[in-house]
Biopython code that builds the backbone (N, CA, C, O; Angstrom):
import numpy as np
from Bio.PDB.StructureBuilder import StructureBuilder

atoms = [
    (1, "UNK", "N", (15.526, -23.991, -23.451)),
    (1, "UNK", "CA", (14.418, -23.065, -23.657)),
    (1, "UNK", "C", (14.987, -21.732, -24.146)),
    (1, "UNK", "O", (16.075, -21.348, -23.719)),
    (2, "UNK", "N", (14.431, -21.166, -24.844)),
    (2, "UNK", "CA", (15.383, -20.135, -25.893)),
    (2, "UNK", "C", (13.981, -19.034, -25.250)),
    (2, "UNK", "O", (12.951, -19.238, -24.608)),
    (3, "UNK", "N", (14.655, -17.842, -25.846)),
    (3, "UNK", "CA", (14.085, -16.240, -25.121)),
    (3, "UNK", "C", (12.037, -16.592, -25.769)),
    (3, "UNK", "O", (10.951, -16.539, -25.191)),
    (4, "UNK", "N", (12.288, -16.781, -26.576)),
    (4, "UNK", "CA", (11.106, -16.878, -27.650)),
    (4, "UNK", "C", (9.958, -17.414, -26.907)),
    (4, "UNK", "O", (8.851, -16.940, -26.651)),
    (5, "UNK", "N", (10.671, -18.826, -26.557)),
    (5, "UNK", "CA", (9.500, -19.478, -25.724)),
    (5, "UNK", "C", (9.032, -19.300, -24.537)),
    (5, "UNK", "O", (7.982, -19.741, -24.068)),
    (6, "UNK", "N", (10.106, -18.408, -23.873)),
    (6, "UNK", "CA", (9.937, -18.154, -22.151)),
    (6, "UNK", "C", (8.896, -16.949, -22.526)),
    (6, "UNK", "O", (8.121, -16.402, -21.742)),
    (7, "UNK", "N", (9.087, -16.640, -24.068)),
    (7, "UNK", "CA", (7.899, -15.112, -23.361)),
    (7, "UNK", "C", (6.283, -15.635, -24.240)),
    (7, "UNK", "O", (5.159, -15.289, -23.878)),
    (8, "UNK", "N", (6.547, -16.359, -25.205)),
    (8, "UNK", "CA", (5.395, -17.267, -25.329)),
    (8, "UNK", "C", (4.313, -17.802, -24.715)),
    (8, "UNK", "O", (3.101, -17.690, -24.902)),
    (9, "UNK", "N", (5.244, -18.639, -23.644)),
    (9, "UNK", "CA", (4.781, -18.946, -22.241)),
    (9, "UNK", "C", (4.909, -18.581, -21.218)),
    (9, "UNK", "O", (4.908, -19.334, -20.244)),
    (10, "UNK", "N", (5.088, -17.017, -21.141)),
    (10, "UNK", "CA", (4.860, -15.802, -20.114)),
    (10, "UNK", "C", (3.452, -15.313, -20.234)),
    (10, "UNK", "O", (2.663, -15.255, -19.290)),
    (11, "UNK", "N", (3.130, -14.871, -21.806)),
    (11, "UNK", "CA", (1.964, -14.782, -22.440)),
    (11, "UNK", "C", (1.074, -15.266, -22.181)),
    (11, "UNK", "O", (0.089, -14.645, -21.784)),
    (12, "UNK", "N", (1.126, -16.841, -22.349)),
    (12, "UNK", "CA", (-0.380, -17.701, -22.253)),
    (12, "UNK", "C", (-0.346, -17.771, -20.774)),
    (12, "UNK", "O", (-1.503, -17.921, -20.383)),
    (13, "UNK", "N", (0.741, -17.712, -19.487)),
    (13, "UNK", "CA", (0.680, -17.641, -17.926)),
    (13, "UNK", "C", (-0.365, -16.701, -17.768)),
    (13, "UNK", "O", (-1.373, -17.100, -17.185)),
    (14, "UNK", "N", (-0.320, -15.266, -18.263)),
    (14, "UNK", "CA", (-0.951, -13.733, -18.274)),
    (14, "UNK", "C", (-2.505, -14.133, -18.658)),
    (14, "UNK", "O", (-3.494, -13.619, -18.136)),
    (15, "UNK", "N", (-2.520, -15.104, -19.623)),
    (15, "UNK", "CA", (-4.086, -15.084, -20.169)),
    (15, "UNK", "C", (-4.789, -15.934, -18.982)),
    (15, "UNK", "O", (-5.985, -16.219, -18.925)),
    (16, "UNK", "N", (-4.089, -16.172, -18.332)),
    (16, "UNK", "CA", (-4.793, -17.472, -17.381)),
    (16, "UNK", "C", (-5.181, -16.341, -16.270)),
    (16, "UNK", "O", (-6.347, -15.958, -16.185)),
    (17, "UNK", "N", (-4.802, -16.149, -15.957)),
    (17, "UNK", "CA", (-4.901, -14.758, -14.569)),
    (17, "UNK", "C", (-5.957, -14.484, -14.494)),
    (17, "UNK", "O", (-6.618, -13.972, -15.397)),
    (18, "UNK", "N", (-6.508, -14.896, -12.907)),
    (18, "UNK", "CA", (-7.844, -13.654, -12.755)),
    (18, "UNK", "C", (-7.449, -12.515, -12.079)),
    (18, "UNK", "O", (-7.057, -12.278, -10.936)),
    (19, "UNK", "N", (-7.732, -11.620, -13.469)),
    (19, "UNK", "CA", (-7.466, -10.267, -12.750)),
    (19, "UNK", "C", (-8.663, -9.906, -12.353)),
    (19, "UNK", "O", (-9.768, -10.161, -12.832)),
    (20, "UNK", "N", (-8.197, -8.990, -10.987)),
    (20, "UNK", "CA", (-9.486, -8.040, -10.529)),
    (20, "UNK", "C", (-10.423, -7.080, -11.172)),
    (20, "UNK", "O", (-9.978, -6.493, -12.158)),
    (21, "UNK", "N", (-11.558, -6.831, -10.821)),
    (21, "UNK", "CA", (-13.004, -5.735, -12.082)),
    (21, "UNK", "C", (-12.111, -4.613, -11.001)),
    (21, "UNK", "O", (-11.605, -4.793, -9.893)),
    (22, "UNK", "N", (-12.190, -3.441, -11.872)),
    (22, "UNK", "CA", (-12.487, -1.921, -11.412)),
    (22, "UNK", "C", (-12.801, -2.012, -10.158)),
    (22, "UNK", "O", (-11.978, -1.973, -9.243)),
    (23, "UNK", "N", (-14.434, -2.185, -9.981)),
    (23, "UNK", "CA", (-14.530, -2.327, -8.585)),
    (23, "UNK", "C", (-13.812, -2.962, -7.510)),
    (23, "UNK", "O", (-13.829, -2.350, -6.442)),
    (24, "UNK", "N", (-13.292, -3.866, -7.544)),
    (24, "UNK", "CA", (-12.550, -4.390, -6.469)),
    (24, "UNK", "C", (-11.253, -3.550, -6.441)),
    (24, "UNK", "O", (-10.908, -3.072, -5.360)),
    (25, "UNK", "N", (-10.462, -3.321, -7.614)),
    (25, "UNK", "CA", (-9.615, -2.513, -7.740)),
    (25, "UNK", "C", (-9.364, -1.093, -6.908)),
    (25, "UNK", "O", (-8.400, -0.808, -6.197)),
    (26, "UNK", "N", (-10.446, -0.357, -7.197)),
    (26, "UNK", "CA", (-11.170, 0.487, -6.427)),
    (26, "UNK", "C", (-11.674, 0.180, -5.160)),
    (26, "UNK", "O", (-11.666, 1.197, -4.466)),
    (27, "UNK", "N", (-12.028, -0.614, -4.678)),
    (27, "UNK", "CA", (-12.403, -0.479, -3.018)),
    (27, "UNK", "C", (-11.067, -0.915, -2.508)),
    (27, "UNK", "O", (-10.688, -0.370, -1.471)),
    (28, "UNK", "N", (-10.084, -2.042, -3.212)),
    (28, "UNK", "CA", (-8.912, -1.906, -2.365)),
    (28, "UNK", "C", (-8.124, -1.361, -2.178)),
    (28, "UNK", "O", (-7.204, -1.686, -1.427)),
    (29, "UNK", "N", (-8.256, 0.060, -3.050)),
    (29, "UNK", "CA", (-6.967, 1.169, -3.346)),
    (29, "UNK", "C", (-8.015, 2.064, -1.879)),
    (29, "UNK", "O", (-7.354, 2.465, -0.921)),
    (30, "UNK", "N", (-9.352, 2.255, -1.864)),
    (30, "UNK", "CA", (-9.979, 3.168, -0.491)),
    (30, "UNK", "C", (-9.353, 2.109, 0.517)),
    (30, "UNK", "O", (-8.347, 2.441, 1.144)),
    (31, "UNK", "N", (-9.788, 1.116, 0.658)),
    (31, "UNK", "CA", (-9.280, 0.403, 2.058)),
    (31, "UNK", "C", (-7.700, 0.921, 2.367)),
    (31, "UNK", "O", (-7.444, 1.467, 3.440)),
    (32, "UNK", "N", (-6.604, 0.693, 1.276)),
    (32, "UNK", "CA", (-5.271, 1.036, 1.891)),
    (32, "UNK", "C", (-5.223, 2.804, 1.910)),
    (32, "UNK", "O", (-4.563, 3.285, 2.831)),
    (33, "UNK", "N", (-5.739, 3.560, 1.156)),
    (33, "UNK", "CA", (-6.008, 5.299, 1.815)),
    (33, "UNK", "C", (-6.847, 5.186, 2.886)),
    (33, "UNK", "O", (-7.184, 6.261, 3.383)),
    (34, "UNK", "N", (-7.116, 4.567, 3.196)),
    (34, "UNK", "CA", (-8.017, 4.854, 4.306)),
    (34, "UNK", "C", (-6.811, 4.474, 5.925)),
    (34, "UNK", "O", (-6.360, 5.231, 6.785)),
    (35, "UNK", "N", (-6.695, 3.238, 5.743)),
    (35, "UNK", "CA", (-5.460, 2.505, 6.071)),
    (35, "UNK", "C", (-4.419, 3.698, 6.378)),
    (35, "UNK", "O", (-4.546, 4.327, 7.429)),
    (36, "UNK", "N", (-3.282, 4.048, 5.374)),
    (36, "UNK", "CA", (-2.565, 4.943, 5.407)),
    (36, "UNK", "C", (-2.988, 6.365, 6.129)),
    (36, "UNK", "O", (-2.277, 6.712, 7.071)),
    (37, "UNK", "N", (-3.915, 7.077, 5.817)),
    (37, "UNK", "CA", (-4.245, 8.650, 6.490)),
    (37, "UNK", "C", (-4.417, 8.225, 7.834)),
    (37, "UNK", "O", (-3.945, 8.992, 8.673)),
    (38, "UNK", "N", (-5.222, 6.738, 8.439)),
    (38, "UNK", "CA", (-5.231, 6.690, 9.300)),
    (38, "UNK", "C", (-4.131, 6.291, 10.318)),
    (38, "UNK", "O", (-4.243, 6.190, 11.540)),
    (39, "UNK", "N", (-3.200, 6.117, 9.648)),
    (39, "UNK", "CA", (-1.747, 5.463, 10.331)),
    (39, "UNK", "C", (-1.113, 6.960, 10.489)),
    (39, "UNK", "O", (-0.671, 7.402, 11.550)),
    (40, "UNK", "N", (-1.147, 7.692, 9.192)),
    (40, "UNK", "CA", (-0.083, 8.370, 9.308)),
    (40, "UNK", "C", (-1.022, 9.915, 10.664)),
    (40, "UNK", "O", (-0.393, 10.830, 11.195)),
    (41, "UNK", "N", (-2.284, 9.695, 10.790)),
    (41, "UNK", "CA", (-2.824, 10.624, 11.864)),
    (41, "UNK", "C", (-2.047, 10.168, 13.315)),
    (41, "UNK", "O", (-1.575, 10.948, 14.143)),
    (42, "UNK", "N", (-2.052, 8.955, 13.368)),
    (42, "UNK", "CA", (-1.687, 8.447, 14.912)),
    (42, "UNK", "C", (-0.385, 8.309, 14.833)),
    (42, "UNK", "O", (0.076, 8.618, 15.932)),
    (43, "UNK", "N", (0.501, 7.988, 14.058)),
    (43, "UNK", "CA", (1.937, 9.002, 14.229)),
    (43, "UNK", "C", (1.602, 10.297, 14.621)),
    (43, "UNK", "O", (1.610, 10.614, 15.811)),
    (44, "UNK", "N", (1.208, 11.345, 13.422)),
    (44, "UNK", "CA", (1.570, 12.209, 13.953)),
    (44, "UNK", "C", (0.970, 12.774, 15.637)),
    (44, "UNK", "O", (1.461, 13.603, 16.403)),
    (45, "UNK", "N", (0.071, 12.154, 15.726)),
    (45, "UNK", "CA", (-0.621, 12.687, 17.475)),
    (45, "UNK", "C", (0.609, 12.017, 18.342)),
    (45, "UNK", "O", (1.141, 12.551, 19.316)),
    (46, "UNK", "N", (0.883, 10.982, 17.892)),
    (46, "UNK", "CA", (1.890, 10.304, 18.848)),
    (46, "UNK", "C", (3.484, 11.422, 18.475)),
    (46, "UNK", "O", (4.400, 11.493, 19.294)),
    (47, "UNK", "N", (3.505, 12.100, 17.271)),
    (47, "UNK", "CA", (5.130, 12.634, 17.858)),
    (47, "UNK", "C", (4.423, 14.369, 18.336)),
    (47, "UNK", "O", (5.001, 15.232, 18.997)),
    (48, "UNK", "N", (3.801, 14.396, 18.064)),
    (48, "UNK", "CA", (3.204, 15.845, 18.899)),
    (48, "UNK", "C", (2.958, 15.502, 20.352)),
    (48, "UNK", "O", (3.058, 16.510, 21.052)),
    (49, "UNK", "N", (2.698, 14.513, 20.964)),
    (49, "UNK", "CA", (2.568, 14.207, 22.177)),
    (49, "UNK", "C", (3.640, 14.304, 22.668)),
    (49, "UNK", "O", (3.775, 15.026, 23.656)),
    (50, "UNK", "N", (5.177, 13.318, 21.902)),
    (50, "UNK", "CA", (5.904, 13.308, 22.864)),
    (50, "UNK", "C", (7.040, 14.468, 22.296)),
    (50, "UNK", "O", (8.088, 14.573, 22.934)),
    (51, "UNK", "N", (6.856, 15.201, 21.278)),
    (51, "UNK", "CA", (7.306, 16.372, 21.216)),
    (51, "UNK", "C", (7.444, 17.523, 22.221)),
    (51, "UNK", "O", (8.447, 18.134, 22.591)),
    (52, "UNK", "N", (5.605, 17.695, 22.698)),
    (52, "UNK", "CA", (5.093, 18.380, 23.519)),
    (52, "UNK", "C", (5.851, 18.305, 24.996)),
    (52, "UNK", "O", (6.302, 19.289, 25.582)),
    (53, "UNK", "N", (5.913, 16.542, 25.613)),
    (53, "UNK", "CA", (6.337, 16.502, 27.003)),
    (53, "UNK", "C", (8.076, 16.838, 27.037)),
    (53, "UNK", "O", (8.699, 17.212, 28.030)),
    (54, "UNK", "N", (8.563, 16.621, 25.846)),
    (54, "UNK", "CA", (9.797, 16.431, 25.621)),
    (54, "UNK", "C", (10.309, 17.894, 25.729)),
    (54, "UNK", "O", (11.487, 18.090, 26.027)),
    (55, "UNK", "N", (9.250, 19.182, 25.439)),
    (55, "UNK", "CA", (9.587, 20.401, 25.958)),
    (55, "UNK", "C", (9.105, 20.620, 26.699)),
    (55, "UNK", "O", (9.330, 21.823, 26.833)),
    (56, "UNK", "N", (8.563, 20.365, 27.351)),
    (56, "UNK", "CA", (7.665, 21.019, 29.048)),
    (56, "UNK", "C", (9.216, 20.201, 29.596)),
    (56, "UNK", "O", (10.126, 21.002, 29.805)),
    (57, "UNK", "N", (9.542, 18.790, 29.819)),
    (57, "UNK", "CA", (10.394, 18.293, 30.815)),
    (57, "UNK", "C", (11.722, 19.150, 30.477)),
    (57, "UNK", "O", (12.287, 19.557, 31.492)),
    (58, "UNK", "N", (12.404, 19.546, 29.112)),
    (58, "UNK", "CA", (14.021, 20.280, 29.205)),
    (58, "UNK", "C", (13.781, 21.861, 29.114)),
    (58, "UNK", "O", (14.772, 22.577, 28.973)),
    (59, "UNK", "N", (12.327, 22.516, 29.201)),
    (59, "UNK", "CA", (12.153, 23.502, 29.780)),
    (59, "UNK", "C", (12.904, 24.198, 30.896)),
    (59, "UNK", "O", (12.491, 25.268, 31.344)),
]
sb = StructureBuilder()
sb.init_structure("model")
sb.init_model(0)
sb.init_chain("A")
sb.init_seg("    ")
for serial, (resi, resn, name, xyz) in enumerate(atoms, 1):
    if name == "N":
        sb.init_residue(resn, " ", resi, " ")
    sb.init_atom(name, np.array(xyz, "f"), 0.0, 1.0, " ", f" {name:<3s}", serial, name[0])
structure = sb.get_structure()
């Protein structure tokens, strides 16, 4: 199989694809921001928590 044909039939692989509409595109990019801000909130409450006890106790 020579370069030619592997991208030939890379090509017609690509035409076969169901790609996703906009919309779906779009609600799954909100689901993972939504996802993420909400992960990265409960880290941070969780290292402010134990930030917090971690100076009251070597106080």
């Amino acid at each position: 199989m020579n370069i030619v044909q592997y991208f030939k039939d890379a090509r017609g692989e690509l035409q076969r694809v169901s790609w996703p509409t906009r919309e779906q595109v779009f609600e799954g990019s909100q689901a993972v921001l939504i996802f993420v801000v909400g992960l990265t909130l409960i880290v941070f409450a969780l290292d402010w928590t134990f930030s917090t006890i971690m100076k009251q106790v070597l106080r």
